[in-house]
py3Dmol code that shows the C-alpha trace and the ligand (Angstrom):
import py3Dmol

protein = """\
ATOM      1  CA  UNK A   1       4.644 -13.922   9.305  1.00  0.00           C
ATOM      2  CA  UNK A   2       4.855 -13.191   5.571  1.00  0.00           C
ATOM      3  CA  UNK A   3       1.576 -13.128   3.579  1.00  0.00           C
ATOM      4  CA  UNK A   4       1.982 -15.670   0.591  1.00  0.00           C
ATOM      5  CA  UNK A   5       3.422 -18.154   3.182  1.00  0.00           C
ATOM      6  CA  UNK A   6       2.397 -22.107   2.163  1.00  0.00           C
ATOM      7  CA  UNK A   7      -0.805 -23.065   2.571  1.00  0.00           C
ATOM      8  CA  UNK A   8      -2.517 -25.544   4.224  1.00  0.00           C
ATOM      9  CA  UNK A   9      -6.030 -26.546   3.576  1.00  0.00           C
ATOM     10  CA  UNK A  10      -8.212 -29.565   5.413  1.00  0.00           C
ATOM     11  CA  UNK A  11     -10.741 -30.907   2.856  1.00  0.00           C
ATOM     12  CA  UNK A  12     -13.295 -33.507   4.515  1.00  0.00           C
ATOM     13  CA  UNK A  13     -14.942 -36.101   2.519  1.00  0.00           C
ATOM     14  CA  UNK A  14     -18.351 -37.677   3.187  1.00  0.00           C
ATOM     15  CA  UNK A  15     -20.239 -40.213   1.669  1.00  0.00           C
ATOM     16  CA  UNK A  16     -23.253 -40.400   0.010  1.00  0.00           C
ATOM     17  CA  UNK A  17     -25.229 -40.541   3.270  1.00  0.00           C
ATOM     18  CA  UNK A  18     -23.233 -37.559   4.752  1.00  0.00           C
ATOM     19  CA  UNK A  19     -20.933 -39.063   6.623  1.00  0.00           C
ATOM     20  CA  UNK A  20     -17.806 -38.107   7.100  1.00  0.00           C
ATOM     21  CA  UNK A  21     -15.537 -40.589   5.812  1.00  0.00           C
ATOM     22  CA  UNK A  22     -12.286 -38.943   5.816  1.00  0.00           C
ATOM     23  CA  UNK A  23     -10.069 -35.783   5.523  1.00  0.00           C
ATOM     24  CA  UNK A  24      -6.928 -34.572   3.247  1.00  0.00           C
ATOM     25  CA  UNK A  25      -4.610 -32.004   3.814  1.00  0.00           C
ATOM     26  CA  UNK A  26      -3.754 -29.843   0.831  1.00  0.00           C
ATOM     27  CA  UNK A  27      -0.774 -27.708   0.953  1.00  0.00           C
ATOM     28  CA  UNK A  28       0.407 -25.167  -1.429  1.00  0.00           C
ATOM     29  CA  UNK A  29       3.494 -23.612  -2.583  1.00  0.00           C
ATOM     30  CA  UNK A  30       3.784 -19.531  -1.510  1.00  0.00           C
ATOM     31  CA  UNK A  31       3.253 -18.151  -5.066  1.00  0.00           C
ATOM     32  CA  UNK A  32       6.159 -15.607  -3.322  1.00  0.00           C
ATOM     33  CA  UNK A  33       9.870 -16.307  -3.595  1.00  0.00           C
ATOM     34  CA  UNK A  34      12.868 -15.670  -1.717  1.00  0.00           C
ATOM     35  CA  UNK A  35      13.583 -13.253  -4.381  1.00  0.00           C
ATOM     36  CA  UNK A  36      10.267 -11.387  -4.229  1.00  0.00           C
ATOM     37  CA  UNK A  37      10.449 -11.036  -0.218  1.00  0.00           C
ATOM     38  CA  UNK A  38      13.901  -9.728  -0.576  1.00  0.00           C
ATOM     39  CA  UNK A  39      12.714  -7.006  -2.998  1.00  0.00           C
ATOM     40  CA  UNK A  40       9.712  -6.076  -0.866  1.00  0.00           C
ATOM     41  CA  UNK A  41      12.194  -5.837   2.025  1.00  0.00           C
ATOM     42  CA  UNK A  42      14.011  -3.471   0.141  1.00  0.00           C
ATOM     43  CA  UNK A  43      11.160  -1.502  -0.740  1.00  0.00           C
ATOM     44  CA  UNK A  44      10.293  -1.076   2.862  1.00  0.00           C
ATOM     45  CA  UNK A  45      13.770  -0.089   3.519  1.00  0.00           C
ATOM     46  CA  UNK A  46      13.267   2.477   1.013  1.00  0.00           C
ATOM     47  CA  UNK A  47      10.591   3.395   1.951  1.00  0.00           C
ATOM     48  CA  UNK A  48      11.806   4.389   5.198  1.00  0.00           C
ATOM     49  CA  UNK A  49      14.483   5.770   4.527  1.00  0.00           C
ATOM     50  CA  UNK A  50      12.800   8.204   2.477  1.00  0.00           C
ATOM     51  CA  UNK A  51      12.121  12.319   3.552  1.00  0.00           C
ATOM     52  CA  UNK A  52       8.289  12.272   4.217  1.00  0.00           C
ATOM     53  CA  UNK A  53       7.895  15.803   2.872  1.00  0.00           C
ATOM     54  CA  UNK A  54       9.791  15.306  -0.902  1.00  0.00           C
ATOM     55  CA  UNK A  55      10.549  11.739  -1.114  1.00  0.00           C
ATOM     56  CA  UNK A  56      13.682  11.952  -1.714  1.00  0.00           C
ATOM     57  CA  UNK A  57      16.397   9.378   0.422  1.00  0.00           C
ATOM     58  CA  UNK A  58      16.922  11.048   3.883  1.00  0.00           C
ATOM     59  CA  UNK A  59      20.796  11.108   3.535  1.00  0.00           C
ATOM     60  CA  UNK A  60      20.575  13.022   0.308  1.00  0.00           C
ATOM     61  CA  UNK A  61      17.728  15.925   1.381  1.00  0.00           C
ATOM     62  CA  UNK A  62      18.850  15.881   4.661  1.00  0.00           C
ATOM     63  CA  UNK A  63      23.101  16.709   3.739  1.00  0.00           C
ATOM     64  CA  UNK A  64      24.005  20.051   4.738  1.00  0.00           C
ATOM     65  CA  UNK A  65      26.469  20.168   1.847  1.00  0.00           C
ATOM     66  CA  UNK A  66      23.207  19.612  -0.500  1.00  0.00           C
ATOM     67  CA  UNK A  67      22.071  23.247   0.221  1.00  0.00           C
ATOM     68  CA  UNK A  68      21.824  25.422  -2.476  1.00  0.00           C
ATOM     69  CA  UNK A  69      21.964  22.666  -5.316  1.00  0.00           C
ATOM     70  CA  UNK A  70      17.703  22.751  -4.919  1.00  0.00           C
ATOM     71  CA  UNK A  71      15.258  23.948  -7.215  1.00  0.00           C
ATOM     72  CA  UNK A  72      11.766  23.475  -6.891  1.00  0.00           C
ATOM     73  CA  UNK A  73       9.248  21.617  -9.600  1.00  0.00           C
ATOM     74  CA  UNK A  74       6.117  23.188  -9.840  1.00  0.00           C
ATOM     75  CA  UNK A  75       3.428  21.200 -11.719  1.00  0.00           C
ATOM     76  CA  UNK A  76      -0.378  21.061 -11.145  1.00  0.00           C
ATOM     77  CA  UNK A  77      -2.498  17.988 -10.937  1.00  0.00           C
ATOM     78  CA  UNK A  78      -5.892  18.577 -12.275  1.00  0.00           C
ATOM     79  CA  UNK A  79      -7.496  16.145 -10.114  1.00  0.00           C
ATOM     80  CA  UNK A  80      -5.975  17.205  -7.287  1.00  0.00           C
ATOM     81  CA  UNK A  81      -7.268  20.704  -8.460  1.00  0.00           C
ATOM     82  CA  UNK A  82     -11.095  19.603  -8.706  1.00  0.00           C
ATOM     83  CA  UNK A  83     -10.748  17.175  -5.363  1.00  0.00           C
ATOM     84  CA  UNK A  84      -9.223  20.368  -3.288  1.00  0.00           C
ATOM     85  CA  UNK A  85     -11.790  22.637  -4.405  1.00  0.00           C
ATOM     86  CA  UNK A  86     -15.000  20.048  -3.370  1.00  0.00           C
ATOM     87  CA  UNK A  87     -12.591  19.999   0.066  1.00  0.00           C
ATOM     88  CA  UNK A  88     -12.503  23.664   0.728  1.00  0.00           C
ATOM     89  CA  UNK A  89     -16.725  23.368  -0.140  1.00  0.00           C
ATOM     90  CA  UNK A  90     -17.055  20.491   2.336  1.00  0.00           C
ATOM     91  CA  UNK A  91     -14.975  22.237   4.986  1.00  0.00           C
ATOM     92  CA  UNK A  92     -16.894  25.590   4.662  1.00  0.00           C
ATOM     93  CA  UNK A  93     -19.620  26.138   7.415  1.00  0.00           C
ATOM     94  CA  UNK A  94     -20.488  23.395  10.379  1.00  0.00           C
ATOM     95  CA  UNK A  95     -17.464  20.832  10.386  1.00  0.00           C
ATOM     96  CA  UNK A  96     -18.204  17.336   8.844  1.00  0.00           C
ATOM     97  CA  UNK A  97     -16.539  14.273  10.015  1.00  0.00           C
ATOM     98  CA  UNK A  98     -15.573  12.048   8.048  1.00  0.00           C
ATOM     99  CA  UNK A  99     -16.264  13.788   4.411  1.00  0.00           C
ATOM    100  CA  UNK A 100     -13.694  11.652   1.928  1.00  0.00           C
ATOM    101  CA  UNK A 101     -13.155  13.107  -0.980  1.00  0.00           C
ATOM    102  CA  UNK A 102     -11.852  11.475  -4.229  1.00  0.00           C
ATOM    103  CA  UNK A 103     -11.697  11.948  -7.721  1.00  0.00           C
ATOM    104  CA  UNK A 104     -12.865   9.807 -10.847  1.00  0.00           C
ATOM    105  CA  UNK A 105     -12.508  10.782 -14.838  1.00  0.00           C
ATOM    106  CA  UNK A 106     -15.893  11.426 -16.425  1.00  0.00           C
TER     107      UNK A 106
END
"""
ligand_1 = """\
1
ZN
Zn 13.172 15.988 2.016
"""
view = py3Dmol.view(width=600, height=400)
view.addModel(protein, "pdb")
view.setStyle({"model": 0}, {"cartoon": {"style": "trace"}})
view.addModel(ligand_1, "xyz")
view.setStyle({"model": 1}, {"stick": {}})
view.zoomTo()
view.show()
């Protein structure tokens, strides 16, 4: 089942009193269309299809014939900096479970 698929809502009435005099069905349109499933299908696809260690499509990475036309981008996150460095602090001494650790701008 796709999320975004029609709705369908029962809304019962009542009277004055509180009794229930009656019920409607409300349906709505899927704010998604055909178009927008087909390109989250082909993100998926993508997705899959894609080397888990640089990304990059599987038949591209993964060709033989590609070796040796590689070169490696270096570049350094600063938050990933500052989050790795509270990680090796959590991680030093008795092992805690569970420790998540994120980053925010101050
Ligand atoms: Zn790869």
């Amino acid at each position: 089942m796709w999320l975004g698929e029609p709705t369908r809502e029962v809304v019962e009435h009542y009277d004055p009193a509180g009794t229930l005099t009656g019920r409607s069905v409300i349906t709505r349109p899927s704010p998604w269309t055909d178009e927008d499933r087909a390109w989250l299908l082909a993100h998926l696809v993508e997705q899959r299809e894609a080397c888990p260690g640089c990304g990059l499509p599987l038949d591209e990475c993964r060709d033989p014939k590609s070796a040796g036309s590689w070169t490696p981008l270096v570049d350094t996150c600063q938050a990933c900096v500052v989050a790795q460095a509270e990680m090796d602090n959590q991680t030093e001494g008795p092992r805690r479970r569970g420790v998540y650790v994120g980053v925010r701008r101050i």
